[in-house]
N, C-alpha and C positions, 0 to 999 in steps of 0.2 A: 179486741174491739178498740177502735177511734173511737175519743169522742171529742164532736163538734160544738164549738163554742162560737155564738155571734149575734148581731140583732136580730128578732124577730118581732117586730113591732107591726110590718106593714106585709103585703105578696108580693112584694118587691125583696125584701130583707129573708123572707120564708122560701121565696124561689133560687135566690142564690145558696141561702145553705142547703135547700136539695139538691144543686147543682154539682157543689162539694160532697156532697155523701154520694150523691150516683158516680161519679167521679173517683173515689175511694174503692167503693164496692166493686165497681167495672174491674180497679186491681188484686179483688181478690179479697179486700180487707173488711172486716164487719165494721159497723157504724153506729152511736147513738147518737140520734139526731134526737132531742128535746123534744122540740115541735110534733116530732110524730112516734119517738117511743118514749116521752116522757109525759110529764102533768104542766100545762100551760098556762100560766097564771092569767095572761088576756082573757082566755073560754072560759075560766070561773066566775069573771068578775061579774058582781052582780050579787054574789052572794052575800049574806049578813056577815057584819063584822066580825064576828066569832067563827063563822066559816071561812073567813079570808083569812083570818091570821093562822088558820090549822092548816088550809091550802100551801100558805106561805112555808108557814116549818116544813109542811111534808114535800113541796119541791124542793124545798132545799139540802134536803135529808136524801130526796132520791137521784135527786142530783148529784151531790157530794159522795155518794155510794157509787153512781156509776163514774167517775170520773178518779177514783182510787181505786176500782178495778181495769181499769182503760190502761190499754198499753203508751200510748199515746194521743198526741190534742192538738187538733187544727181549730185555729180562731181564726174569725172573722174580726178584720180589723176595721173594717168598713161603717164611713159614716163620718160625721164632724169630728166627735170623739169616738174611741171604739166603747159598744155596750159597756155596762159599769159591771154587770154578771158575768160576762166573758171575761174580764178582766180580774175579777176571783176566783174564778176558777181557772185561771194560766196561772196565778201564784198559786193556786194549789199543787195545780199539774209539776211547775218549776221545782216546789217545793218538795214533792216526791219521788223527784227524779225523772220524770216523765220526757219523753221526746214533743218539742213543741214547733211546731210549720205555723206562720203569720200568713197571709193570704188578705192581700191590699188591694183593690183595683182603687179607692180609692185618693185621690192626690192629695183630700184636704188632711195636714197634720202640722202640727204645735207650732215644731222648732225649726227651723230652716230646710223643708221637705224631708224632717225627720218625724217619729214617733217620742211622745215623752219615754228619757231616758230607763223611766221605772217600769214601762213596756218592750222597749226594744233589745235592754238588758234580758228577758226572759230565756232569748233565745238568739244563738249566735247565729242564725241564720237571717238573710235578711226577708222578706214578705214577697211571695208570689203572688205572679198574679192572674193565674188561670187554676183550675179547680185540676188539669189535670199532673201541674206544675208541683202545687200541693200532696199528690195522691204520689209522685214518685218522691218527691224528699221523704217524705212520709215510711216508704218502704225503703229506701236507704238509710233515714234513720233509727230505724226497725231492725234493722242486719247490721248493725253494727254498736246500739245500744248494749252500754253498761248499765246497768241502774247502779249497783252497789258500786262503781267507780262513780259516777258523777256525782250518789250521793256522800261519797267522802271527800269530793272536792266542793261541794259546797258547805258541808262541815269545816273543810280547814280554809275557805274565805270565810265565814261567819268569825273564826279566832284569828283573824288577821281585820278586825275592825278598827282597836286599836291604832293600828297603822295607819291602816288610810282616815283615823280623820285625824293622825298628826300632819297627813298633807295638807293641811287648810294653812298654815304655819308656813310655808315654803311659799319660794317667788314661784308664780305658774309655769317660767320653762321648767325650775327643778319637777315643781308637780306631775305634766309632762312624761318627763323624762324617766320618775320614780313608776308613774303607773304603767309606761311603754314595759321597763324590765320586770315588773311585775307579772305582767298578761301575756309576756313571753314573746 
């Protein structure tokens, strides 16, 4: 199973991420899209406070379950910023190894027509921009995923922290230059 992460605020935001899931599935690949096999926190609202904050836990809970069973996670990066939910759950996905496809058509972003660092970092690929663009990296990074090798390369960057933050110390070409043979 994918699962799909991205705004769904408007049927604008709701029609692109079925555009992505129809687009995945055409390939073959099962899909949880939120929107329509989760709990949607928009269609509750309304409820008393004490049923909004149990709604809240339990998207959150069934959210965070399907997205540690998922073999992988296309986000929707779309939008001024990308969703601040999709954006937790790409560090989860990162975080457990997970294969990650970005998926941009849109232009607005931070830094110099880049993504902040602390999103683009997620995933070394850079953001498609067609759903069907998504659904084949998707399946190339599928065929070719490690889990338990990527997650011991992200265990041995976690103990090479030290290191890079004695680059703050260094004139910017050495920095440069240290983080180029570093990332190989």
């Amino acid at each position: 199973m994918i699962y799909l992460a991205g705004p769904l605020f408007n049927e604008g935001e709701r029609h692109e991420m079925a555009l992505l899931a129809a687009a995945l599935e055409k390939h073959g690949l099962a899909t949880f899209l939120p929107q329509r096999d989760g709990l949607e926190l928009a269609s509750l609202h309304g409820s008393a406070p004490e049923a909004s904050a149990l709604w809240s836990k339990a998207i959150f809970q069934l959210d965070v379950a399907h997205l540690l069973a998922c073999r992988g996670m296309v986000v929707n990066l779309d939008g001024r910023v990308p969703d601040e939910g999709a954006m937790v759950e790409a560090g989860i996905a990162w975080a457990t190894g997970k294969p990650l496809v970005f998926y941009q058509r849109d232009a607005r972003r931070c830094f110099d027509g880049d993504n902040n660092p602390m999103i683009s970092g997620l995933s070394p690929h850079l953001p498609v921009s067609e759903p069907t663009q998504a659904a084949s990296l998707m399946i190339t990074l599928l065929e070719t995923w490690n889990e338990r090798q990527h997650m011991t390369a992200r265990l041995a960057l976690s103990g090479q922290c030290a290191q890079w933050q004695n680059l703050r110390h260094l004139p910017i070409s050495q920095q440069l230059q240290t983080i180029s043979r570093w990332l190989g």
